[in-house]
N, C-alpha and C positions, 0 to 999 in steps of 0.2 A: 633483692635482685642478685642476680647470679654475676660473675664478673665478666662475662661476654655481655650483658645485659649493660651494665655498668660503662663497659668500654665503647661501644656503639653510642650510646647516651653522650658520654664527656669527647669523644675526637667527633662529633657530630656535633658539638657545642662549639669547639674551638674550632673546625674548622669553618661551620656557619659565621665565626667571629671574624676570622682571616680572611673569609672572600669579601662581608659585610665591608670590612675597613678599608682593605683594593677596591670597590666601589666606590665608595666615599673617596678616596683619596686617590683616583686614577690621575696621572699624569696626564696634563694638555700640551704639552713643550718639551723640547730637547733638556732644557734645565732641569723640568721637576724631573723629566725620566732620568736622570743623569744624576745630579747632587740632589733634589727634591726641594731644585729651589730657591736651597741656600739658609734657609729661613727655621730650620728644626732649634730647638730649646735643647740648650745643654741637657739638661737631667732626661728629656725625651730621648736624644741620642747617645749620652751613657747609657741606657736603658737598652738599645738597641745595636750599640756596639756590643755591650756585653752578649746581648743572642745571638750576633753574627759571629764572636767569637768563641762561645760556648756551644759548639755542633754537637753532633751524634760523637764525636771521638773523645769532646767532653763530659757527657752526659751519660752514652752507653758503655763507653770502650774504656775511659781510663780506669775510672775505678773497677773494672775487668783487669785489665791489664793488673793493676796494684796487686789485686785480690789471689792472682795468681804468680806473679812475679815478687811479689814483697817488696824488699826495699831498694830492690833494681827499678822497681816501676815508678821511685822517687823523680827519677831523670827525666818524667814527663811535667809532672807536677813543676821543679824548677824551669825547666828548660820553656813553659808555655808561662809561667806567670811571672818571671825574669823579664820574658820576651815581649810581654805589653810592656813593662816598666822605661823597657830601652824605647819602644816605639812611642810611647808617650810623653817621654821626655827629651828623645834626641830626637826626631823627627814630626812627628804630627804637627806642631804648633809651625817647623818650618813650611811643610809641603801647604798648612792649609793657605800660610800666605804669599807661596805660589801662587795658587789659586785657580789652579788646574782640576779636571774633569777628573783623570784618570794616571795613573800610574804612568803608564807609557808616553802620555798628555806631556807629564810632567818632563822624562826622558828625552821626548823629542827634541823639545824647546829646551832644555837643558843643554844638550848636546847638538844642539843647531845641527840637527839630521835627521832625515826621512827614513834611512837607513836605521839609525841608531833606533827609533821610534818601532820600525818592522819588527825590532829584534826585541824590544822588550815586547812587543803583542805576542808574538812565539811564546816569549818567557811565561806570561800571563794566561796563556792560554792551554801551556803545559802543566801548569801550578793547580790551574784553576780547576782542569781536569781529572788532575788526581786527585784534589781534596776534594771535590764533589762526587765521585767515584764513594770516598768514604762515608756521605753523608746518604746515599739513596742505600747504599746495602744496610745501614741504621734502619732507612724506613722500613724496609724491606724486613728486616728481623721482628722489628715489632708488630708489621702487621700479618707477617707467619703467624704471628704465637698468641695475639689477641686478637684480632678479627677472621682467625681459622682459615688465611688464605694463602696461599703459594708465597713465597716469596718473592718470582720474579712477576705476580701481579703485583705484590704490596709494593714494589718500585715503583710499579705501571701508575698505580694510583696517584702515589707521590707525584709521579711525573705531572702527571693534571693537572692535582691542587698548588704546586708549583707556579707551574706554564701560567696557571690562570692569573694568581694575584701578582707573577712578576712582569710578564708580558704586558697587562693590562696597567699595572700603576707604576712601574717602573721604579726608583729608590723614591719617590715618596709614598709610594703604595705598600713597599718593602719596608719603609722606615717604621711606619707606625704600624704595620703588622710585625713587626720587630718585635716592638713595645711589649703589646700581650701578649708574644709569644714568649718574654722574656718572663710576665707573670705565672704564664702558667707552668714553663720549665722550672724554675725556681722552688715556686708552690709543690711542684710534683716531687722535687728532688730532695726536698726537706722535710716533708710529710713523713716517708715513710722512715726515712735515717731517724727522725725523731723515737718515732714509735719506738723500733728497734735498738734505740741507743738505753730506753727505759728498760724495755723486754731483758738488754743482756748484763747492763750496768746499774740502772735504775739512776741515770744522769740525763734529764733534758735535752743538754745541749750534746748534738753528738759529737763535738771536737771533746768533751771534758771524758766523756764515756772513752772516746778512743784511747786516752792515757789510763782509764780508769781501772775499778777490779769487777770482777764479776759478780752478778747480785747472790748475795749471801757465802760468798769467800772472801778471803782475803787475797788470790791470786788474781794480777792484772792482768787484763785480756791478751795483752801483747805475749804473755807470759805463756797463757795456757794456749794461745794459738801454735808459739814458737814446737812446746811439747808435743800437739796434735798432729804438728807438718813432721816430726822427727819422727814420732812412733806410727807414720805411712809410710816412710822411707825420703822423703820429702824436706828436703833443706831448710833451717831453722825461717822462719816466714822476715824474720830483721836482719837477717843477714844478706849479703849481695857475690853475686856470685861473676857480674859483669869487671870488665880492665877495668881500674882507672883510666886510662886514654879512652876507653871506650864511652864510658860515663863520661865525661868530661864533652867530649865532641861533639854527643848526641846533647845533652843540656845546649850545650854550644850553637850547635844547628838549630834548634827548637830556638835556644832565644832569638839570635838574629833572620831566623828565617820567621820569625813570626813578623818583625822589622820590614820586611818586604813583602808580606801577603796586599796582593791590591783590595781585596775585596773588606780587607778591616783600613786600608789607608783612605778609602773614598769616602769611608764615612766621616773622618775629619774635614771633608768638604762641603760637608751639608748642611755648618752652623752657620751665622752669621759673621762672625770675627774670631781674628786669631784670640783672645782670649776664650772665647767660646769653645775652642777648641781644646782649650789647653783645661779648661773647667769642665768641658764631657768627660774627656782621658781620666781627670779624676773619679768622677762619680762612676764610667763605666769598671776602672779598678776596683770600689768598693761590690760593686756588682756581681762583678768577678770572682772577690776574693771569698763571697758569701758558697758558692760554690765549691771552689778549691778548696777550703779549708774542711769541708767537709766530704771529699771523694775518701781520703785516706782512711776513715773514720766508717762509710759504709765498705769498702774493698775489706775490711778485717771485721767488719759485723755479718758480709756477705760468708768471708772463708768459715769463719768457726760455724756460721749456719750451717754450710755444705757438708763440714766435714761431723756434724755431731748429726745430721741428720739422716746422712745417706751412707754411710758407709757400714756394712755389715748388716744392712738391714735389708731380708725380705723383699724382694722387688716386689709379690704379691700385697705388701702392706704399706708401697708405697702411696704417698697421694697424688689427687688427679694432676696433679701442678707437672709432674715427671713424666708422664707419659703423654701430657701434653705440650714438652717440652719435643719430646723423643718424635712426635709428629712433624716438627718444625727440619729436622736433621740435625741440630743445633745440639743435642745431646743426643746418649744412644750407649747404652749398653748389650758388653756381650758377656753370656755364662760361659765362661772359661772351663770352671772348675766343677759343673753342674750341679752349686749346693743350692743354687735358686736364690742367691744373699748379694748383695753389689759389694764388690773388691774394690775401691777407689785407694790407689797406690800409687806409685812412681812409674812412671814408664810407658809404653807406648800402648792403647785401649785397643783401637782397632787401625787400620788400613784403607782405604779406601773413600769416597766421599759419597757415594751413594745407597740414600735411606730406602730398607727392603720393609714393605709393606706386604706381601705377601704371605698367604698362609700357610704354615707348614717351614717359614724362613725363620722363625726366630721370632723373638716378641717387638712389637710395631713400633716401628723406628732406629732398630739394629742395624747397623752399617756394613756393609758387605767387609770380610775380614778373610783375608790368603792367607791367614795361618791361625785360626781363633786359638791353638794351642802354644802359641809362642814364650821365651819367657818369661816373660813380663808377665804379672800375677794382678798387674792391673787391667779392672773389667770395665770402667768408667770413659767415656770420653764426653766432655763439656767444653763448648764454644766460650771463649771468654766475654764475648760480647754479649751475652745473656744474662752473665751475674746481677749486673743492676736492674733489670727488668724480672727476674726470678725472685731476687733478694726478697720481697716482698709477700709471693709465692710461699717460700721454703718456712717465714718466719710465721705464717699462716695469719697475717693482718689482712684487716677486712678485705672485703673485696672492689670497694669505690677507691681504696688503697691503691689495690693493686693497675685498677684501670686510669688512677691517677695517671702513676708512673708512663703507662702506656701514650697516654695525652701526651706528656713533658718529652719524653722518647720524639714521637714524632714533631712537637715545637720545636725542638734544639736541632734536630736534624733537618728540616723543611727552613727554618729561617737560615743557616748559614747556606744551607742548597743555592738559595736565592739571592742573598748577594750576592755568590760568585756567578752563578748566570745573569747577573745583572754584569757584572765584569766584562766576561765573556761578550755579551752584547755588545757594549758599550765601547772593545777593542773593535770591536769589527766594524762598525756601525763609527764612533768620531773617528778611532786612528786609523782607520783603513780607507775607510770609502770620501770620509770629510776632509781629514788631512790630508789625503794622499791620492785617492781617486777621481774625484769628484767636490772638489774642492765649491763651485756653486750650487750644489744640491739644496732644496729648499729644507728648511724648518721638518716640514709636515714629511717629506720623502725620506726625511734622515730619521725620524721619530718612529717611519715605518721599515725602514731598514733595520732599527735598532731591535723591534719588539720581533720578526722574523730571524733576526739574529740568534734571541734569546728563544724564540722556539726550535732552534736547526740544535744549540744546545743542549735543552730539555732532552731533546732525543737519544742525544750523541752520552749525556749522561747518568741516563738510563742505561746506554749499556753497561757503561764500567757500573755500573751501581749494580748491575743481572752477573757480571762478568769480576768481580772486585779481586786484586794479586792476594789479599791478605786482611786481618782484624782492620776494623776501621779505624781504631788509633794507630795502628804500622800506618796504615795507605795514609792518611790524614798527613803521618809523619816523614813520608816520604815526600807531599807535598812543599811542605816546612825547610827541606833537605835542598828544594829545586828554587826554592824563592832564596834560598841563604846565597847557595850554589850564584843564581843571577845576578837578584835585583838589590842586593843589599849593597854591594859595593856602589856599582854604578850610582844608588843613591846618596848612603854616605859623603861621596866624593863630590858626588851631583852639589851638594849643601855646602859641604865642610872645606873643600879643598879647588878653587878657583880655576888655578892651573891645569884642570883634570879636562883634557879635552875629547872630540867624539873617536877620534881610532883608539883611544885608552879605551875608555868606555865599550867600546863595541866588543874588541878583543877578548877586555876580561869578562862580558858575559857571554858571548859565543862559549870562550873556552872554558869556565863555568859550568854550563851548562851542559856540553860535551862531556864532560869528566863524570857529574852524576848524572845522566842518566844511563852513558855508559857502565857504571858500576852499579843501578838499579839492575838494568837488561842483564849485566852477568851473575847479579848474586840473589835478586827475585827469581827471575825468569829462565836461568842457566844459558842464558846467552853467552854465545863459544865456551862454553866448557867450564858454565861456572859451577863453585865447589862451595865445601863446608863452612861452615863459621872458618873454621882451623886456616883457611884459603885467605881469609879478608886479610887485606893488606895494612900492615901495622895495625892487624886486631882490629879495628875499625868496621862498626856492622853497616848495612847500607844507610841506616836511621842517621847515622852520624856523620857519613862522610860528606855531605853538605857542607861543614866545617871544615873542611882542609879544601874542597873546591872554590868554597869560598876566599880560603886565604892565596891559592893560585888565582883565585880572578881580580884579586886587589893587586898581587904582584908581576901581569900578565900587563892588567892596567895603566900602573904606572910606569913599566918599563917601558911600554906603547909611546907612549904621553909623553916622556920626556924623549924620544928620539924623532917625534910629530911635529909638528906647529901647534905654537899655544892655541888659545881661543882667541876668538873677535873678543877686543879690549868692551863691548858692552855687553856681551856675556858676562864675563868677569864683572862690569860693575853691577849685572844684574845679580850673580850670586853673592855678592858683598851685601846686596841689600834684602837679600832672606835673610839673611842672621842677624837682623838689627828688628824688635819687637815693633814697627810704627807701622801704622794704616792695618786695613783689614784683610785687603785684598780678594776684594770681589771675586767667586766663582763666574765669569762668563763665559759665553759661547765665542766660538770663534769664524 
């Protein structure tokens, strides 16, 4: 079977698997829509933490990012598997015995305010929105390029299969379609790094192959990749070309803003006991780590593929995999130099973002270009979010290979979609209309508030997903950026520090959050007159400046706080007794 054959077959497998289990496991009550429960088994929900933290920014984008960044693209790798470390050890096992529904849940009553509560649903719901922005343009990519369809349908589609099994089963519906979505992303993500780690090193394991030599030299990969990026004009692939501060920050924001994602904090509320909790955090780490350790390892099995295959060679002789790339816009060469051979070089390919299918424009998929003579001698342009999905393609493995990958692509991006529209709900729907609206709404009216909730979202993130600022691991990382910026103080302190009352709290994440997203609006978007890299203020890219809003909202905070009235003395003795390991602390409804 041909690999459109193949791919209709396996995401027509998994997705019959994903509705099948939201059936089976639809939510009856606030609880199961909510925590699922309470009652999920450690190793179940490491399993399904790790798919909700392993999105499209994991699976598609970063080993893209690596693959073209080198070892500047290190600072995601740290900065996102740092960032469960700290969340599973400084926080989860507190919040689960909390024992709260939701982030903001936890906020309110924390900071004895309706207010303070409003302000983390904003925060949550800005968060939520851009990291799910990065995980529909994932779907989107993949089903451009295997299921032969538009990209702003493949979101469309997404939207559906979404809407359907999160709406309908809520986080227990979501939890165990977690589960095998975390089989099959896994499965898909290892298959093909295998193959290719044989193909270039003749080593199994593809973390060994990544330090290893090439089969039948004695030159290590890293080695001849470094040579291959230099004789295109292209910076040695293990060299970094980002600040120190700038590296630093961005790691920075990535770990602590992974610390205050709500949509990875809820899932510590759907075991049974604080031990439970503290026993998912670990097995979802090992889960985790299965992944991580092998992005680096395809991102440099991906480059030397690209660059030993495509460069200098023929556009007439290349394979169908390139020009069915070039249909998607996602790639797109232009003849520069009229020899009819692809230039892939340093420098800028083409101009514009719209792919000319017409005849008589150029060959199908050439991007409209204001100066095709510029220059820049390079004729290439490649979306980074394609390399892991290509990889496969370029190294010419089978073709159930390649429709694997396309399966795992949309698990990883569909399962994190859905816990954050579960979030998203579930702000709207307890912190809004139960805590604060409508405080005697029945059971059944709030379970239906919640599920219209998370369809008014589906919608809303579909467009960013049609509409997306940037690579799904930037947008992903911008997210990361607005949860550091927020909610990580306020929680921190929420735990750690008694005396931390609600005008602290409130101040440092209003002003927080004011800071980044003012700095996204002026250095994504050119809001008032933003400018170059060279413009970022202490070098600092947008990815990272999370990191210093973070540290004014800790010192905005406590400056607050100490010229405020403390807290009610049983506040205080309530957060003295989160930090002491006793009882489990039931998730209830309120």
């Amino acid at each position: 079977m041909d690999v459109q054959t193949w791919t209709y077959l396996l995401v027509g497998i998994t997705f019959a698997l994903y509705i099948g289990i939201a059936v089976w496991s639809r939510a009856g009550s606030t609880q199961e829509f909510y925590v699922a429960g309470g009652g999920v088994s450690p190793l179940a929900n490491g399993m399904a933490t790790a798919a909700d933290w392993m999105s499209a920014a994991s699976f598609i984008s970063m080993a893209g990012l690596i693959s073209f960044m080198g070892y500047d693209g290190a600072v995601y790798l740290m900065g996102w598997t740092g960032g469960y470390v700290l969340l599973a050890l400084l926080l989860a096992p507190y919040l689960r015995k909390f024992g709260k529904f939701t982030v903001p849940d936890f906020i309110g009553d924390r900071y004895y305010s309706n207010l303070a509560r409003s302000v983390a649903v904003v925060c949550a719901l800005f968060v939520s929105f851009t990291y799910v922005a990065g995980q529909m343009r994932g779907v989107g990519v993949v089903f451009s390029r295997f299921l032969q369809v538009d990209i702003n349908l493949g979101v469309i589609i997404g939207m559906a299969i979404v809407f359907f099994y999160a709406v309908l089963g809520g986080m227990k519906g979501i939890t165990y379609t977690q589960v095998a979505q975390y089989c099959v992303l896994i499965f898909a993500f290892m298959v093909p790094a295998i193959f290719i780690s044989i193909q270039l090193t003749g080593h199994v394991v593809p973390q060994l192959g990544f330090g290893g030599t090439l089969t039948g030299t004695d030159t290590y990969l890293l080695d001849s990749l470094d040579g291959l990026n230099q004789e295109l004009g292209f910076a040695p692939y293990t060299d970094g070309s980002k600040s120190t501060i700038d590296v630093f920050c961005i790691t920075a924001a990535l770990m602590v803003g992974t610390a205050g994602l709500p949509h990875v904090i809820v899932r510590f509320f759907t075991v049974p006991r604080v031990k439970d909790a503290r026993l998912s955090a670990g097995y979802a780490l090992v889960f985790i780590a299965i992944l991580y350790t092998t992005a680096p390892a395809i991102a440099a099995f991906a480059r030397t593929n690209l660059l030993t295959t495509v460069n200098g060679t023929a556009y007439s002789d290349m394979p169908k995999w390139f020009t069915n790339w070039e249909k998607t816009g996602l790639l797109a060469w232009v003849d520069k130099n009229n020899d009819g051979q692809i230039q892939y070089e340093k420098g800028a390919a083409v101009e514009g973002q719209t792919p000319v299918f017409a005849e008589g424009t150029g060959h199908a998929g050439q991007r409209i270009v204001t100066n095709p003579s510029q220059a820049s001698a390079n004729e290439l342009y490649v979306d980074q979010d394609i390399m892991v999905l290509a990889n496969p393609e370029i190294a010419q493995l089978p073709s159930w290979v390649i429709a694997l990958v396309a399966a795992g692509g949309l698990a990883a991006a569909l399962s994190t979609a859905a816990g954050l529209l579960l979030v998203i709900s579930t702000s709207i729907a307890h912190d809004v209309i139960k805590m604060q609206l409508k405080p005697d709404i029945s059971e059944a009216a709030e379970l239906w508030a919640a599920r219209a909730a998370a369809a008014v979202a589906v919608l809303v993130a579909g467009y960013f997903g049609v509409n997306p600022p940037d690579f799904v691991a930037a947008v992903v990382a911008l997210a990361f950026g607005l949860a550091a910026a927020s909610f990580f103080p306020a929680i921190m302190m929420g735990i750690f520090y008694k005396r931390m009352n609600k005008e602290g709290a409130i101040s440092g994440m209003v002003t927080g959050l004011m800071m980044m997203m003012f700095y996204i609006l002026k250095f994504k978007f050119n809001f008032l007159g933003g400018g170059t890299p060279a413009d970022w203020w202490l070098g600092i890219s947008p990815e990272g400046f999370g990191f210093v809003a973070m540290l004014v909202n800790f010192a905005i905070a406590l400056l607050v706080c100490h010229v405020t009235p403390a807290p009610p003395v049983q506040v205080q003795e309530m957060v003295e007794s989160i930090r002491y390991p006793r009882g489990a602390g039931q998730a209830t409804a309120h």
